[in-house]
C-alpha positions in Angstrom: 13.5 -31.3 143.1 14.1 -27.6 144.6 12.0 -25.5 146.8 10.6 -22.6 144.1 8.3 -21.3 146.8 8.8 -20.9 150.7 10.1 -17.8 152.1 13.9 -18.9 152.2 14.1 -18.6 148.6 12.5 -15.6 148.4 8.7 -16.6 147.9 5.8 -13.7 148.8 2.6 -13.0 148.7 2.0 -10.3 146.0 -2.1 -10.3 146.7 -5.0 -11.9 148.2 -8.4 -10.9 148.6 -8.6 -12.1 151.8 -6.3 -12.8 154.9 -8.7 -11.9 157.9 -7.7 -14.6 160.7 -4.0 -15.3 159.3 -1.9 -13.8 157.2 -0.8 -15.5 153.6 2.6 -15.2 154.3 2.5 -18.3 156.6 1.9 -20.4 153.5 5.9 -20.1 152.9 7.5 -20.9 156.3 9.6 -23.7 156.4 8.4 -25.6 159.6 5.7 -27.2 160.1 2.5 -25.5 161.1 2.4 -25.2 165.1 -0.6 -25.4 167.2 -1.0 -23.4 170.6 -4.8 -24.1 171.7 -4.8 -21.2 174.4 -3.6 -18.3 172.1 -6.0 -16.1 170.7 -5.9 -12.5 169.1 -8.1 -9.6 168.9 -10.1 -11.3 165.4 -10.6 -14.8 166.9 -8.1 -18.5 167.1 -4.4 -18.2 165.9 -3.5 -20.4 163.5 0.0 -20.6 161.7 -1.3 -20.7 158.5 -3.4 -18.6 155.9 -7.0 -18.4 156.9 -10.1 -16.2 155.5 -13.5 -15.0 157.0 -16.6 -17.2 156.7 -18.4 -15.9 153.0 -21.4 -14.9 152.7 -21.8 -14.4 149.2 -21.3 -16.3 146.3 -17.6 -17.0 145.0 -14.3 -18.2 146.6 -11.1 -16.8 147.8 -7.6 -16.2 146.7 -3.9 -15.4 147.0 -1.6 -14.9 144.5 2.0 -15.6 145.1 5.6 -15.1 143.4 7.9 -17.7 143.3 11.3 -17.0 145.0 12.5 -19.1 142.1 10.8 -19.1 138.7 10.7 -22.7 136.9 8.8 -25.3 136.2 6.1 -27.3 138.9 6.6 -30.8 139.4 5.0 -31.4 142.5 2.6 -29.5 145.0 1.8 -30.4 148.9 -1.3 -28.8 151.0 -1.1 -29.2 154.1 -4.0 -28.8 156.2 -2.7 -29.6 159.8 -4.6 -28.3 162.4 -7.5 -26.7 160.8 -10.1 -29.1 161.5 -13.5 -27.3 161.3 -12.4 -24.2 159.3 -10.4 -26.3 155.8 -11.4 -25.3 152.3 -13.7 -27.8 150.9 -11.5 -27.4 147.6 -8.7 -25.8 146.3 -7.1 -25.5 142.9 -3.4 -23.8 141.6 -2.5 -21.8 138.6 0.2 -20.3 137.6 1.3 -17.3 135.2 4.5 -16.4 133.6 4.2 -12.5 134.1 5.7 -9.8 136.7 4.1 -7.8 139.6 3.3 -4.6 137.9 1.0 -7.0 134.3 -1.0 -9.3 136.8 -4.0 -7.3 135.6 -3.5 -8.7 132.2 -1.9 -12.1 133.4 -3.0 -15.4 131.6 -3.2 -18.3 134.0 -2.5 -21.8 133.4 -3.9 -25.0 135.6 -1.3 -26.3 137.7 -3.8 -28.8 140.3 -7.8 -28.7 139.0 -10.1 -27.9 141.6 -9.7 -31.2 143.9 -11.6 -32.3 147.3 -9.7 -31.2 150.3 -9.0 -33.3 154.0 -8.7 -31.3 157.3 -6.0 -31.2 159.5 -3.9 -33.8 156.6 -1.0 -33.7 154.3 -1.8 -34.1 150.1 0.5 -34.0 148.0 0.2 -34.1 143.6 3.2 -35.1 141.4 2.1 -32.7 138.3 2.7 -32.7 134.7 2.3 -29.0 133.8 5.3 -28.2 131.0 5.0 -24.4 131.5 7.4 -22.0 133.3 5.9 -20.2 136.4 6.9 -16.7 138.1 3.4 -16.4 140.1 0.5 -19.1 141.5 -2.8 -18.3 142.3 -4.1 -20.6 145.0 -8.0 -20.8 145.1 -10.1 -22.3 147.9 -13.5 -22.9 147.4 -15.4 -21.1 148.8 -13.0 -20.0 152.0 -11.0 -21.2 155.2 -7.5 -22.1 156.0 -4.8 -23.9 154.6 -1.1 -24.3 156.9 1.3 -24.6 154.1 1.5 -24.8 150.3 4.9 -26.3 149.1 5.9 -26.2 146.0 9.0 -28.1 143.9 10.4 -28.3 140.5 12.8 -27.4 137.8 14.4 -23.9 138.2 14.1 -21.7 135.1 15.6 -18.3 135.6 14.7 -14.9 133.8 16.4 -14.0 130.9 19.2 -11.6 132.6 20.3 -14.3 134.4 20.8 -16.9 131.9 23.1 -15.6 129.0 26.9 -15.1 130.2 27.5 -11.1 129.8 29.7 -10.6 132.8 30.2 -12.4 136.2 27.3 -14.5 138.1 26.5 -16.9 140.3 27.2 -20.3 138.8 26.1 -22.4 142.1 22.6 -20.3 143.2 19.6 -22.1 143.2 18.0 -19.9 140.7 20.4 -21.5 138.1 19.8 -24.9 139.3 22.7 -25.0 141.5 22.7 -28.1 144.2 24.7 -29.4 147.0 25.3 -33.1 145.8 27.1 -34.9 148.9 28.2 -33.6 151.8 30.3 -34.8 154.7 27.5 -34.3 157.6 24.4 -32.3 157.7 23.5 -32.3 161.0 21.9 -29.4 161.5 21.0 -28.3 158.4 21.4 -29.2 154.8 24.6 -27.7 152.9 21.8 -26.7 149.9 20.7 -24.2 152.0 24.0 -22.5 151.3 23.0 -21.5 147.6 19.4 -20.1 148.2 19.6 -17.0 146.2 18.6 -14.2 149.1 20.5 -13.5 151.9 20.8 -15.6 155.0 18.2 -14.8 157.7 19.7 -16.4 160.9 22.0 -19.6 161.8 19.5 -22.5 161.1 19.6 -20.8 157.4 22.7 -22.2 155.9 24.6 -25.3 156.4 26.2 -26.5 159.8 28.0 -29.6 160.9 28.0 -31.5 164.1 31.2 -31.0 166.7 34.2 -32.8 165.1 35.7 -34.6 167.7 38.0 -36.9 165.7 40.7 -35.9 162.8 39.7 -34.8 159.8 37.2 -32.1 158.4 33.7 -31.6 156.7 33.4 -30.8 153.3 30.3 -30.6 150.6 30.0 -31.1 147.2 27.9 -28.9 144.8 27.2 -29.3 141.0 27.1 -25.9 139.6 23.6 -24.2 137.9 25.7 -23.4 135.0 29.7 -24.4 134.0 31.9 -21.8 133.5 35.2 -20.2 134.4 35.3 -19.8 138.4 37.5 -16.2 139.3 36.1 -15.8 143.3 34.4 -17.7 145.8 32.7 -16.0 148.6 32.4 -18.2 151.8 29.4 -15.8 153.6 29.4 -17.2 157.5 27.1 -14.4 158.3 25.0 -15.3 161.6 28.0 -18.5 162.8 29.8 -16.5 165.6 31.1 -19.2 167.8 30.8 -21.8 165.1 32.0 -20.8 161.7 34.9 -22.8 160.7 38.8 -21.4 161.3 39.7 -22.7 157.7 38.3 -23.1 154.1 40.0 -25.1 151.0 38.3 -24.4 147.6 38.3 -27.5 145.1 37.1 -27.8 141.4 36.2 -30.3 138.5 34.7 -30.5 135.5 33.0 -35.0 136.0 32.8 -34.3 139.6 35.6 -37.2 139.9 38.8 -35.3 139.3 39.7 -32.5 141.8 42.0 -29.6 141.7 42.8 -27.4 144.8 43.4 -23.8 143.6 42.8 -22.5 147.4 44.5 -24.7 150.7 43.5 -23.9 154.2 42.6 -20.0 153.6 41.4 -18.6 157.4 37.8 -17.1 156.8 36.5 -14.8 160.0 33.1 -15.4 161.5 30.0 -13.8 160.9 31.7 -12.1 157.8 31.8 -11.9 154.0 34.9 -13.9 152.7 36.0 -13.0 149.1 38.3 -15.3 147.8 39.9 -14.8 144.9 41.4 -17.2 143.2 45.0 -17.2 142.1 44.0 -18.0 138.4 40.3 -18.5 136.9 39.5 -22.6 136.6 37.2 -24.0 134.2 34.6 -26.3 136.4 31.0 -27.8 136.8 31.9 -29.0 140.5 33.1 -27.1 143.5 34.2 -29.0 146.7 34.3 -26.6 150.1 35.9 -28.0 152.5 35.6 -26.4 156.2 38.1 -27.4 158.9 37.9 -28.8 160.9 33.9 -28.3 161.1 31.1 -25.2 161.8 28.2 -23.5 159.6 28.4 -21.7 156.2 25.7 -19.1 155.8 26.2 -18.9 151.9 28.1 -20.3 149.0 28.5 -17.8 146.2 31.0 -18.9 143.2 31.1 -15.9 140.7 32.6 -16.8 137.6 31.5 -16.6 133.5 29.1 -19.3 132.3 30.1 -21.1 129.4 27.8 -20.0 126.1 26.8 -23.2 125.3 25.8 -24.3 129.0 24.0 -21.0 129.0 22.1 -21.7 125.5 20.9 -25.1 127.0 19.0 -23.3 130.0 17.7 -20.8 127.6 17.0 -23.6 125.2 14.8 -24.8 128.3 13.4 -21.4 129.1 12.0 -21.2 125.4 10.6 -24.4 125.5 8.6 -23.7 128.7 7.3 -20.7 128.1 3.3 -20.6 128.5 2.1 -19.5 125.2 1.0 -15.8 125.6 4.9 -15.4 127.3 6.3 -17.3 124.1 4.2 -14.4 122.2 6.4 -12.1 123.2 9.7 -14.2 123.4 9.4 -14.3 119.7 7.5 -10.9 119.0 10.9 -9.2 120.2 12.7 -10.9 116.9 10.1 -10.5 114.1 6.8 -8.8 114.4 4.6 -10.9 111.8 2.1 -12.4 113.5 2.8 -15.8 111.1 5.9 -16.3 112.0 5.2 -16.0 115.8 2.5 -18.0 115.8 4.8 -21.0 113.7 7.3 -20.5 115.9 5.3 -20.6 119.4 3.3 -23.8 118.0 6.8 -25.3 116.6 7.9 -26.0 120.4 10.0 -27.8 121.8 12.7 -27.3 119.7 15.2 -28.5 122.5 18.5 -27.0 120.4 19.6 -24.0 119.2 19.9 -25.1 115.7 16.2 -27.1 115.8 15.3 -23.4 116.7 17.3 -21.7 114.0 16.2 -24.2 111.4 12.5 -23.8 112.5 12.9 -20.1 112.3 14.4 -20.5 108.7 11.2 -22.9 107.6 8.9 -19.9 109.0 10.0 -17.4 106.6 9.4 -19.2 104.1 5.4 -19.8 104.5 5.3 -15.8 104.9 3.1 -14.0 102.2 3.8 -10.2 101.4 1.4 -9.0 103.5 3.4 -10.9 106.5 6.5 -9.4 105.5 5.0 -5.7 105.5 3.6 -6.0 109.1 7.3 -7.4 110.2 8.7 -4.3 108.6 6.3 -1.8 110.2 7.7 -3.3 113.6 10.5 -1.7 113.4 11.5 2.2 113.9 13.2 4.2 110.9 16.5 4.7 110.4 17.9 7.4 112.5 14.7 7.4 114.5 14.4 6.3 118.2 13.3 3.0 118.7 13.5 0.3 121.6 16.2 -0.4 123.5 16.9 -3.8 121.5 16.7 -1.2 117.9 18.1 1.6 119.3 21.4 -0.8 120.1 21.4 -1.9 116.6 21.3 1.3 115.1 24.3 2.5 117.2 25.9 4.3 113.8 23.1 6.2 113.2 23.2 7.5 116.8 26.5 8.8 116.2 25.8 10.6 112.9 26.7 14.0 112.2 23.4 16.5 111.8 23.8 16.2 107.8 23.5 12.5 107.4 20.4 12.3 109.8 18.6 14.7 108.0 19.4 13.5 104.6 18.4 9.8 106.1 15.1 11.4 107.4 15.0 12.4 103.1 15.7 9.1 102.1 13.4 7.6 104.4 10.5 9.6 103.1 11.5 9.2 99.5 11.2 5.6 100.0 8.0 5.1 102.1 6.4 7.0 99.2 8.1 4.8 96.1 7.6 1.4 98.4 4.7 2.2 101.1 6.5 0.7 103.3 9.7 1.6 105.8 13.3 1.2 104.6 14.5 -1.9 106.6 18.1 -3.0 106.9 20.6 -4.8 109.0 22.0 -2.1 110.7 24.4 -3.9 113.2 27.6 -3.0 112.8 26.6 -0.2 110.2 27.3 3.6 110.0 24.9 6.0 109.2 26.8 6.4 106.0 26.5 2.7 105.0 23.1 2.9 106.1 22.1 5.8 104.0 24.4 4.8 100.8 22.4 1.0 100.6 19.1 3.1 100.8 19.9 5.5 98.0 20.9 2.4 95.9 17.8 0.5 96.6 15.5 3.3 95.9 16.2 2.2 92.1 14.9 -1.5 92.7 11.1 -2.2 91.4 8.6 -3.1 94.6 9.1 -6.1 93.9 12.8 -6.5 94.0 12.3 -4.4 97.1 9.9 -6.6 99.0 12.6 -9.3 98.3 15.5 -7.4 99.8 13.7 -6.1 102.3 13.1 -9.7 103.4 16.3 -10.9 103.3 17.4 -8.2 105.6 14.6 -8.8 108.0 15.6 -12.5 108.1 19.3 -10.9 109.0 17.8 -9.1 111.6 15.8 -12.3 113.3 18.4 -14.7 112.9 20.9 -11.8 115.2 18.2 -11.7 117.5 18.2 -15.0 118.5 21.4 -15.5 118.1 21.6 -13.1 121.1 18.3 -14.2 122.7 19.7 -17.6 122.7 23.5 -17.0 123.8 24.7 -17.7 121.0 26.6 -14.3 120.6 27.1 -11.3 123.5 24.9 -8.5 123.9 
C-alpha cells in the first residue's frame, strides 16, 4: 500500500483548532518521533508531535489535513510514542472528498470510530472505508498529543490527471506508480523516486550502497498508467558526490520482456536530466539502470496514457466517490435530480459500458417533469454558459451578429410555444445548423417536442461521459 499522507508526498495541515505545545505538521514526518528530556520552549515540554492545551470546556480538538495523494484508506497507524501523561483518551478519523477553499460545506465520512487510545504505543486499523479521500479530520477526545498519524491506501487521482489529453507522468505515485524490485536499497527505497513533489534533500530519493564488484544497480517500476513513453527525466538533484556517471533506460509491456531504447547515456549530478528518447515506446514497465551505482532524486517518465488504462482509473475514481462528490460527478452530465440519484445509488459499475448501460436504463424511469428540470440546466443557445457548455456550443461562439440575434428570436419563440428552453446537441454544430433544427422543430406539438428534446439531452449525457470517462478527448 502507498503513503497518501506524510509530508514527502505532499501531505499538510490545512486547519486545526488547536496546536498550542506542537505544531500539526509533525503528524507527517517520516521518522519516528524523537525524545530529548532536557529541551523545553517558551510554552512548556517539546515534543515532536502535535499536541494541544489542557480544555477546560466542553468538546474536543481537531486538525484537518490534505492528503499529498488523494485515494482510497486502507489502513491507519497512531502512534503515541513518548507522550505518556498528556495522550488523547480517544481519537477518531474522517475523511472528505472536497478542496481547501468548500471545507465549510464539506461532508465527512468515518474512516476509524471514536476508539480508546494507549500512551507512548503504536495502533494500527486495517479499514474498510470504499470512499475516495482528498482531506482527514483527526479528532481527539477531548485534547493532548499524538506523534504521528500514517496513513496508506489506493491512490485515486483528481480528474485532470486521469484522462490522457497531452503528456504526464506515467510512473508518479499519484497515478499509482511503484518501484517493483530493485537491485539494492541501502539507503533508501527506489519508490521514493516517484513521490509526486520535488525532492527535499539526499535521504529523499533512492541510493545504493558503494559497488565494489562489476556490475551495476538497477530498479524496476510498474507504471501508474500504460502508455507511449517519449522522455525520461533522471532528476539527481541533492547527489553531488554520489549520483551515478551513467543511466540506461529499459521498457516492457509483462515486465518479462525488455527493450533498451537508451544505453549508457552520462547524466550530471545534482541536475535535471531530460532524456529523450530516440522513438516513443509503448510500455507498462520501465527498468533504470545506474552504473555502476549512486542516488536518484526522481524518476519522471512523461509519455501519453493509453485511453482505456486511463478509463479503468476513472472507472475507479467514479466508483469511489463519497456520495455528495458523486452528486456532482453526475450533475455535470444531466441535471435531473432522478437520474443523479439512479446513477449515484447504481454504483459500482466497475466498466465503462456497465456505466453507459446504467445511464441508458436511467432515462428511461424519467417522467416529464424530470426531463424539464434537465433541460433548464442548461444555458440557451448562443448564450454564455459553463465552461463544459460553452465548449460545446463552440459554433455559436463564432456566429456572425445576424445569426445570434435571430437565435436569441427563435429561442424566445420557442420558450413561449414549449415553456421550456430549446435543447440540442450542439457539438460539432454551427450556429446555422443550430438555428435551422430550431426553426423546424418549432412546428412539432409539445409533445413531439418533449420527445425530441429528450433524445437530444440523452446525446448530450452519453458525450459527457464519454469525455468524463476517457472514452473520447476533450
Amino acid at each position: 500500500m502507498m503513503d497518501l499522507l506524510s509530508e514527502g508526498v505532499g501531505g499538510r495541515v490545512v486547519t486545526c483548532n488547536d496546536e498550542f505545545f506542537a505544531e500539526a505538521s509533525n503528524l507527517m514526518k517520516e521518522g519516528p518521533p524523537l525524545w530529548d528530556p532536557d529541551r523545553y520552549t517558551d510554552r512548556g515540554k517539546w515534543m515532536d508531535g502535535w499536541e494541544t492545551r489542557r480544555r477546560r470546556e466542553p468538546g474536543h480538538d481537531w486538525c484537518i489535513l490534505a492528503l499529498g495523494i488523494p485515494g482510497v484508506v486502507r489502513r491507519v497507524t497512531i502512534d503515541t510514542s513518548h507522550f505518556t501523561g498528556n495522550y488523547p483518551e480517544s481519537f477518531s478519523l474522517e475523511g472528505s472528498d472536497t478542496a481547501d477553499d468548500h471545507l465549510d460545506e464539506a461532508v465527512w465520512f468515518e474512516i476509524v470510530p471514536q476508539t480508546p487510545l494507549q500512551g507512548d504505543a503504536v495502533a494500527t486499523f486495517e479499514i474498510s472505508s470504499t470512499h475516495r479521500a482528498t482531506h482527514l479530520r483527526l479528532n481527539i477526545y477531548p485534547d493532548g498529543g499524538v506523534a504521528r498519524l500514517r496513513v496508506e491506501g489506493d491512490p485515486l487521482p483528481p480528474l485532470p490527471r486521469v484522462c490522457p489529453d497531452g503528456v504526464v507522468d506515467l510512473a508518479s505515485a499519484i497515478l499509482g506508480g511503484e518501484a517493483v524490485d530493485a537491485s539494492n536499497a541501502h539507503y533508501s527505497h527506489p519508490s521514493n523516486m516517484l513521490k509526486p513533489i520535488d525532492s527535499r534533500g539526499m535521504w529523499d530519493g533512492w541510493e545504493t550502497r558503494r559497488r565494489r564488484g562489476p556490475g551495476n544497480d538497477w530498479a524496476v517500476v510498474r507504471l501508474g498508467l500504460s502508455g507511449v513513453v517519449e522522455s525520461v527525466v533522471v532528476d539527481t538533484s541533492h547527489f553531488k558526490g554520489n549520483a551515478p556517471g551513467w543511466v540506461s533506460l529499459s521498457f516492457s509491456d509483462d515486465g518479462e520482456s525488455w527493450e533498451t531504447p537508451v544505453d549508457r547515456v552520462p547524466v550530471a549530478a545534482h541536475h535535471r536530466n531530460e532524456i529523450i528518447l530516440p522513438r516513443p515506446v509503448h510500455a507498462s514497465f520501465v527498468r533504470l539502470d545506474i552504473h555502476p551505482d549512486g542516488g536518484v532524486a526522481r524518476l519522471r517518465v512523461m509519455g501519453r496514457a493509453d485511453r482505456e488504462a486511463a478509463g479503468r482509473l476513472r472507472m475507479a475514481y467514479v466508483d469511489s466517490l463519497p456520495p455528495d462528490s458523486a452528486e456532482r460527478f453526475f450533475r455535470t452530465a444531466c441535471g435531473s435530480r432522478r437520474w443523479v440519484d439512479a446513477m449515484v445509488a447504481g454504483r459500482p459499475y466497475r466498466t465503462v459500458e456497465g456505466l453507459f448501460a446504467a445511464a441508458d436504463r436511467a432515462f428511461e424511469h424519467l417522467s416529464e417533469a424530470d426531463w424539464l428540470e434537465a433541460f433548464a440546466s442548461h444555458p440557451r443557445i448562443g448564450e454564455r454558459g459553463d465552461a463544459v457548455s460553452q465548449k460545446e456550443q463552440a459554433g455559436a461562439a463564432s456566429a456572425s451578429r445576424e445569426v445570434i440575434n435571430r437565435l436569441a428570436e427563435v429561442n424566445r419563440a420557442y420558450e413561449e410555444r414549449f415553456g421550456f428552453i430549446y435543447i440540442v446537441f450542439a457539438s460539432g454544430r454551427s450556429a446555422e445548423e443550430m438555428l435551422e433544427i430550431a426553426e423546424r422543430r418549432l412546428a412539432n406539438t409539445r409533445e413531439e417536442e418533449i420527445d425530441e428534446a429528450a433524445r437530444e439531452q440523452r446525446k448530450i449525457t452519453m458525450k459527457r461521459l464519454r469525455r468524463m470517462t476517457c472514452q473520447e478527448a476533450g
